[in-house]
C-alpha positions as CSV (number, residue, x, y, z in Angstrom):
1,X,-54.9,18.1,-19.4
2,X,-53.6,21.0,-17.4
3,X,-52.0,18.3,-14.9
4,X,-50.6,16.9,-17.6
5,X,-48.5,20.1,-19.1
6,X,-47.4,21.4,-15.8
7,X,-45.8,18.5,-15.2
8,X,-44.1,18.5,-18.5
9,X,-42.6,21.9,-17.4
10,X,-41.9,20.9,-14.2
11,X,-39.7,18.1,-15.8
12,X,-38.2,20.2,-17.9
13,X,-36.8,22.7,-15.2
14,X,-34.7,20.1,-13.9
15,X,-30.7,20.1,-13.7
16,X,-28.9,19.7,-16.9
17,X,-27.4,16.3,-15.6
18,X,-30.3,14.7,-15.3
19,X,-30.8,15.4,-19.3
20,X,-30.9,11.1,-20.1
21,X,-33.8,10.4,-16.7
22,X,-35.7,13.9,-18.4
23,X,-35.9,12.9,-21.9
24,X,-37.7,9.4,-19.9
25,X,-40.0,11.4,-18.0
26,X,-41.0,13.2,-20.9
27,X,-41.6,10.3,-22.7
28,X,-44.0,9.1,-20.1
29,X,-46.0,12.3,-20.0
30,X,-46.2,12.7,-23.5
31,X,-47.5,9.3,-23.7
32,X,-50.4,10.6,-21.3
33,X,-51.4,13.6,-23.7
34,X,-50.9,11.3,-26.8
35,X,-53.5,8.8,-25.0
36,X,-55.8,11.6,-24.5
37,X,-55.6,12.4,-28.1
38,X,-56.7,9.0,-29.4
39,X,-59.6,8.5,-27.0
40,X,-61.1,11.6,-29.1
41,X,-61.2,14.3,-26.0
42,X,-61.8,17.9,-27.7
43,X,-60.0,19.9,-30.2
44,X,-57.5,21.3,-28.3
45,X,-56.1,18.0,-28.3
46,X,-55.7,17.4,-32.4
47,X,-54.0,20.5,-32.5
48,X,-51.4,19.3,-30.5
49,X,-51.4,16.3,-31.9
50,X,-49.5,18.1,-35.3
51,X,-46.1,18.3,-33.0
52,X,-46.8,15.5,-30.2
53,X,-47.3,12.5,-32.4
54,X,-43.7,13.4,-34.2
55,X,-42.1,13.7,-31.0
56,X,-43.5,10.9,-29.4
57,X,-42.3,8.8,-32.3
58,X,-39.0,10.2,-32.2
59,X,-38.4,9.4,-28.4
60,X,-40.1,5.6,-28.9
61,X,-37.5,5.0,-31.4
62,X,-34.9,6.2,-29.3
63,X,-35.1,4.9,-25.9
64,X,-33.4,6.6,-23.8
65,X,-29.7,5.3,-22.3
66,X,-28.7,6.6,-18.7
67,X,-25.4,7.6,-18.7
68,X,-22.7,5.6,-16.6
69,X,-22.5,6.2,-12.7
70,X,-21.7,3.4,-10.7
71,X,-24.1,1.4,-8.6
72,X,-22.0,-0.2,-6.1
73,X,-18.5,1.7,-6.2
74,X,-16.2,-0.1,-5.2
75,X,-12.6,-0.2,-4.1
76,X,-10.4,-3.0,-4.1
77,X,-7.5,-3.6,-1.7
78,X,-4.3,-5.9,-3.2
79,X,-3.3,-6.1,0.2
80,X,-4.2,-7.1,4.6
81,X,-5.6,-4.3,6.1
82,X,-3.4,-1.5,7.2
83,X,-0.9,0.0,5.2
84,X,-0.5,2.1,2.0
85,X,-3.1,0.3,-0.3
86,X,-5.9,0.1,2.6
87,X,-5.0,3.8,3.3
88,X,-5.1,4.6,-0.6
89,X,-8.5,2.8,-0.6
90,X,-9.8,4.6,2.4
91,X,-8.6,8.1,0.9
92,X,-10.9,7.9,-2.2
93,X,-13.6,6.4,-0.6
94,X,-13.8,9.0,2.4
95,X,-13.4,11.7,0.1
96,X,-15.5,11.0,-3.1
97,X,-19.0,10.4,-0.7
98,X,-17.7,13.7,1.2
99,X,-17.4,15.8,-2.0
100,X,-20.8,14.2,-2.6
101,X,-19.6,12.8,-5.9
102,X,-20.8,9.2,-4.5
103,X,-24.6,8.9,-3.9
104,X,-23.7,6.0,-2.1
105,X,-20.7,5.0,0.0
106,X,-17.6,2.8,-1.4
107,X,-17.1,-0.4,-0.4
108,X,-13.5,-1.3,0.2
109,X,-12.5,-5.0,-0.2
110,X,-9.7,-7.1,0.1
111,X,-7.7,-9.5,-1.8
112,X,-4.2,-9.9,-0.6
113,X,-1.5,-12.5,-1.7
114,X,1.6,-12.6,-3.7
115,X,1.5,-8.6,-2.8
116,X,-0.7,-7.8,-5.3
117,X,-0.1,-10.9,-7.7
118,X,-3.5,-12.6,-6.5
119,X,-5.6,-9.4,-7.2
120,X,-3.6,-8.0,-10.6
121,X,-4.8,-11.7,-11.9
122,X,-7.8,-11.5,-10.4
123,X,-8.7,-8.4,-12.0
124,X,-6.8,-9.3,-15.8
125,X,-8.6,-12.2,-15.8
126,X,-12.1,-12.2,-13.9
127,X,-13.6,-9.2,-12.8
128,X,-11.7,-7.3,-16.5
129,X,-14.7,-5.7,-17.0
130,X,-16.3,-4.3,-14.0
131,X,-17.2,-0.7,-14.1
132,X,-18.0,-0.3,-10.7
133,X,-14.5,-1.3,-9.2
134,X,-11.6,0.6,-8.9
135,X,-8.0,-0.9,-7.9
136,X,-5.4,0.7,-5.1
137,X,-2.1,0.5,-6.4
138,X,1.5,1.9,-6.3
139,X,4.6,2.7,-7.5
140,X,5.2,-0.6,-5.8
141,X,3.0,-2.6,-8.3
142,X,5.4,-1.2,-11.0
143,X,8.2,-2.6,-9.9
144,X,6.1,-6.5,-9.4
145,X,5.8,-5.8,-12.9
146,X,9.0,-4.9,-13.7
147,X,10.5,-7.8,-12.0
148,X,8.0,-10.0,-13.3
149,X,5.8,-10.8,-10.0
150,X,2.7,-10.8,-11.5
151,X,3.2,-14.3,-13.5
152,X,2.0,-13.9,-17.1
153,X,0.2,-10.6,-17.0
154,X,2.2,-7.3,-17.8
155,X,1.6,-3.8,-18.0
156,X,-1.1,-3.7,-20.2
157,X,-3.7,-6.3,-18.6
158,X,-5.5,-3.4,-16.9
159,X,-6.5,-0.1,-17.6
160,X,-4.1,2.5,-15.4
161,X,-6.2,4.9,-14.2
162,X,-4.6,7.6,-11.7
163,X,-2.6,8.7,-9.1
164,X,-3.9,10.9,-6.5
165,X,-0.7,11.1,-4.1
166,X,2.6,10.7,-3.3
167,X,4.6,9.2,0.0
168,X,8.3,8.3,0.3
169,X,10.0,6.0,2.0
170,X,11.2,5.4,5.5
171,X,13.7,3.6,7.7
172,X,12.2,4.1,11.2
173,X,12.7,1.9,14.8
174,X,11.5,1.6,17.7
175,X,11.8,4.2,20.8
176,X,13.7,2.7,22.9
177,X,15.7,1.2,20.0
178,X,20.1,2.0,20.2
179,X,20.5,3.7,16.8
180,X,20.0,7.5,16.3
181,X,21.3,7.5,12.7
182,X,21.4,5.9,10.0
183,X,25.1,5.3,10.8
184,X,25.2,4.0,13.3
185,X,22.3,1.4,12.1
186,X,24.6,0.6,9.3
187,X,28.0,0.5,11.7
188,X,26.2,-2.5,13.4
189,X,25.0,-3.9,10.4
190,X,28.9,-3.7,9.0
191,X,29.8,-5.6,12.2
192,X,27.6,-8.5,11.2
193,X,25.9,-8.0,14.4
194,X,22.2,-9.6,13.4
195,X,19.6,-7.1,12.8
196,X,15.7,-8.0,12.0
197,X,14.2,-5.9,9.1
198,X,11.1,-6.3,8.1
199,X,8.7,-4.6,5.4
200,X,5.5,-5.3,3.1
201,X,6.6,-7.6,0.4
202,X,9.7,-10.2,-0.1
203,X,12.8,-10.1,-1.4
204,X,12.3,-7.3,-4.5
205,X,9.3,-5.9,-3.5
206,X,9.7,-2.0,-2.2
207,X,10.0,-1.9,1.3
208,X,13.4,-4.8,0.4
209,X,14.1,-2.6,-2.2
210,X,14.6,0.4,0.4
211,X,16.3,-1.0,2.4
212,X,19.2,-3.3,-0.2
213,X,20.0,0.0,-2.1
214,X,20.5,1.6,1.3
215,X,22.6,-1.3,1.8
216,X,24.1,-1.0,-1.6
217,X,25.3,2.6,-0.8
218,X,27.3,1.5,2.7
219,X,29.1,-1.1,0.7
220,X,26.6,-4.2,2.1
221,X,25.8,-6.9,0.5
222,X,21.3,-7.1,0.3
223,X,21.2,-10.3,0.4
224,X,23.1,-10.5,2.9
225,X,20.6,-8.9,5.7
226,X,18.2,-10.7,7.8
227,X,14.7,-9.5,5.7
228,X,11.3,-10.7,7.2
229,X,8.4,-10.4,4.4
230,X,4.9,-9.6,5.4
231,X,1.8,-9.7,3.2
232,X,1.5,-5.7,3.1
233,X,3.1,-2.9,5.3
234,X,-0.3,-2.7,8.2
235,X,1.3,-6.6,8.9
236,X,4.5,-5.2,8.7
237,X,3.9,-2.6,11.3
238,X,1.5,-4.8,13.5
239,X,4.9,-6.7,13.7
240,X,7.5,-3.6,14.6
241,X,4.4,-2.3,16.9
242,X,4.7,-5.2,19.2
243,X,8.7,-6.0,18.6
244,X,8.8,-8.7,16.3
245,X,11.2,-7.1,13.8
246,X,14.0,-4.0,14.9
247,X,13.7,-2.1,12.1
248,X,10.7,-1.2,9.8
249,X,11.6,-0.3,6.1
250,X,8.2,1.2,5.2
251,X,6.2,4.7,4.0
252,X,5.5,8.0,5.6
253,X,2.2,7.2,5.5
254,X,2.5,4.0,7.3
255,X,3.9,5.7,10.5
256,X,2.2,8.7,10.2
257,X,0.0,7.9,13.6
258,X,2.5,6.0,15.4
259,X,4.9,9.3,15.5
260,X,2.0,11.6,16.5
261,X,2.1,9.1,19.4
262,X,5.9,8.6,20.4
263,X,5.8,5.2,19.4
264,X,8.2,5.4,16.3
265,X,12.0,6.6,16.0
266,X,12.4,7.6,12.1
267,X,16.4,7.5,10.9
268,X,15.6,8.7,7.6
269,X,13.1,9.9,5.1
270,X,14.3,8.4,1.6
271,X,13.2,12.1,-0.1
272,X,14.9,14.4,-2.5
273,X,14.8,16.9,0.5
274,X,13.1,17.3,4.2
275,X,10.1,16.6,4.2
276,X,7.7,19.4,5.4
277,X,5.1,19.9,8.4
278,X,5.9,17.3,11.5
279,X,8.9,15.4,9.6
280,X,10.7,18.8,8.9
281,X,13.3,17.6,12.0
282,X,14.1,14.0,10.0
283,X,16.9,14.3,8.1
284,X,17.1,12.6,4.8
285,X,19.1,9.6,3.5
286,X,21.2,11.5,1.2
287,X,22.0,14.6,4.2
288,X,23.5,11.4,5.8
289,X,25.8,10.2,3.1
290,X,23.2,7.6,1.7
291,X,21.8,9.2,-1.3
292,X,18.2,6.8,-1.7
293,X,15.5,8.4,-3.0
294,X,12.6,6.2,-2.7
295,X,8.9,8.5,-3.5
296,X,5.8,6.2,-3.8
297,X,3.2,7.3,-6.1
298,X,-0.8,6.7,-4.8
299,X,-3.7,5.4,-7.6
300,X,-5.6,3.0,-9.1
301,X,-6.1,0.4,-12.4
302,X,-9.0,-0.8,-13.4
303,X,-10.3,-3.6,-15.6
304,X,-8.5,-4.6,-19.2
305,X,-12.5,-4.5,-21.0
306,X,-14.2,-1.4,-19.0
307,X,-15.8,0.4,-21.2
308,X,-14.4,3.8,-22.2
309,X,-17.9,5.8,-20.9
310,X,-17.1,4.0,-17.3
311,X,-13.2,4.9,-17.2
312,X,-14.0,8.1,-18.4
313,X,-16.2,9.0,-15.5
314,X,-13.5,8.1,-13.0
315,X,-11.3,10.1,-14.6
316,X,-13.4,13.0,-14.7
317,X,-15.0,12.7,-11.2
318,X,-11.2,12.2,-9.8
319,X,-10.1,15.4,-11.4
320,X,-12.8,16.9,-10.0
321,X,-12.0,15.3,-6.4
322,X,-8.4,16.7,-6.0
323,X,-10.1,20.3,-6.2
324,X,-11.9,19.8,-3.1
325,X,-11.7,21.0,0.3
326,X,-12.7,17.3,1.6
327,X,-10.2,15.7,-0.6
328,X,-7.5,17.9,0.3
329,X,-8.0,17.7,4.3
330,X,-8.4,13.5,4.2
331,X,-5.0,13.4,2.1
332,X,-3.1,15.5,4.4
333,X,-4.7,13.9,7.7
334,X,-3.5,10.5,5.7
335,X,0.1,11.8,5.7
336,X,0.1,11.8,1.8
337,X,1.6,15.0,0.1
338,X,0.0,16.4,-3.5
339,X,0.6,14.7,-6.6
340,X,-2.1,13.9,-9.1
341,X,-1.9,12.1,-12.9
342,X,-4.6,10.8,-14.5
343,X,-5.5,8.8,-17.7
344,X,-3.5,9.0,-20.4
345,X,-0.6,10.7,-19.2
346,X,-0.5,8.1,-15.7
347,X,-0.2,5.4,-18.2
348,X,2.4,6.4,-19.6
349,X,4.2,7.4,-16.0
350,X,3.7,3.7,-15.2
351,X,5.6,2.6,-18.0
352,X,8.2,4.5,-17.5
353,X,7.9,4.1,-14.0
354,X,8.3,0.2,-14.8
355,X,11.4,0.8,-17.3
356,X,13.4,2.8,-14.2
357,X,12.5,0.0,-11.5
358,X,13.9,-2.8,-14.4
359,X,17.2,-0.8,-14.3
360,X,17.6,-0.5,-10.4
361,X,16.5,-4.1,-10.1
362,X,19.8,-5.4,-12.6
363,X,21.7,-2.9,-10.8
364,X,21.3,-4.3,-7.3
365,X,21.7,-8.2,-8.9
366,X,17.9,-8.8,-8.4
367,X,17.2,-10.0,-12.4
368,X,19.5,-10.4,-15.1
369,X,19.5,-7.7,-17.7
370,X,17.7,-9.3,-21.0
């Protein structure tokens, strides 16, 4: 009997979040005492009866539900490895087990093709309700969808979930590469002198899209330059790495290592303003007479049918991630600079995200305004 209560208190020290596993526990151990009670052992016993029995009743017919925390987290890559999804992939998974807001590690996973076509579909239409998987995306995926890249599904066959960073665009080449400027990339360019660019996407994903309104601004045809597409910018930069392609039209992020290691020659950040830290020297696009502005939000979408309990715990844990210390140093050591959205609000910032892209894409004679 005395066994018995202590470990009812004992339970019933525990930490508040735990309240769903207590209330089973208690359940168990009144069970005990209620077993007691009906095997006839002494007195004691049916006066407790008068408030066990109730309670014991009460919890039977209520069966405790655990609240949501996912089993097998997991992050899904639309993309080859390398580049700004793996990185946006590897930033939340580092950080959340870090922050020790993961019991157990996330998996990452990868699904490239059509960039990001094969895994928006996948996700719309086959894993739409999976509360354990979260998907990278970017301001990138916007514009698929605002040029209609992802087939039949639009905006609303997921659930937006966040953003948790921000990068900006690049036009970077190699070392030992002739061009210091931006002019005088474009001066050859306006020559017709054959130059290989090459980014992660085809023609109208970003890394074109860079590059053409660049291109746009210096009175050049896009469609006129020699564009070679790669399934996601780590191909991309494997490629530039080992001199397949002259010029990379690619992220911040992308580069960040290859920099630190004199292996990269940026012309131009595509950023409202220098950037700061290592890339305060790089002058922008617009200081040179090119005024692109190309910033790349950092997030994820879930499932169209996950349940509201499941979404809301990723948003709460991830606005509880950007507070931390560990968050905080992976994003920086990523090359990522701070810009968080979540929920609500980041769905609509996608949308209107999408709306902007429609405009620049009939601007630059991608699509046809409807």
């Amino acid at each position: 009997m005395t066994c018995v209560l202590q470990s009812v208190a004992t339970i019933i020290t525990m930490e508040q979040k735990h309240v769903n596993l207590l209330k089973l526990l208690i359940f168990f151990e009144i069970k005990k005492l209620f077993v007691l009670f009906v095997t006839g052992i002494g007195s004691t016993m049916k006066t407790l009866s008068k408030f066990l029995f109730p309670l014991l009743l009460s919890l039977s017919f209520s069966y405790p539900t655990l609240a949501f925390e996912p089993t097998n987290p997991e992050c899904l890559a639309p993309a080859k490895q390398g580049g700004g999804i793996d990185l946006t992939c590897n930033l939340a998974a580092r950080s959340l087990f870090a922050a020790n807001l993961l019991d157990v590690p996330m998996a990452i996973n990868f699904k490239p093709g059509g960039i990001g076509a094969v895994a928006y579909n996948y996700v719309a239409g086959i894993r739409d309700d999976d509360p354990d998987m979260i998907v990278a995306a970017s301001s990138g995926s916007a514009l698929n969808l605002a040029i209609k890249k992802f087939g039949s599904y639009d905006v609303d066959a997921v659930r937006w979930l966040g953003a948790i960073g921000t990068d900006y665009g690049v036009i970077a080449v190699r070392p030992d590469a002739p061009w210091n400027s931006l002019d005088e990339l474009i001066a050859t360019l306006k020559n017709r002198h054959k130059v290989i660019i090459g980014g992660g996407g085809s023609v109208g994903s970003q890394d074109w899209m860079k590059f053409a309104l660049l291109m746009k601004e210096a009175g050049i045809d896009p469609k006129s330059i020699s564009y070679v597409a790669f399934e996601g910018g780590g191909e991309a930069l494997s490629a530039f790495s080992a001199g397949y392609i002259q010029v990379f039209s690619g992220d911040v992020s992308e580069i960040h290592s290859l920099r630190g290691k004199a292996k990269v020659k940026i012309l131009a950040v595509l950023a409202p303003e220098r950037l700061p830290g290592e890339l305060a020297d790089v002058p922008t696009a617009a200081e040179q007479g090119y005024p692109v502005d190309w910033r790349i939000w950092r997030g994820f979408y879930m499932g169209p049918n996950v349940s509201d309990e499941a979404y809301n715990w990723w948003v709460n844990t991830f606005r509880r991630l950007v507070k931390t210390e560990e968050f905080i140093q992976q994003r920086k050591e990523m090359g990522l600079f701070p810009f968080f959205m979540i929920g609500d609000k980041f769905d609509d910032y996608v949308r209107t995200t999408i709306r902007r892209h429609q405009q620049t894409a009939i601007d630059i004679g991608l699509i046809n305004e409807e």
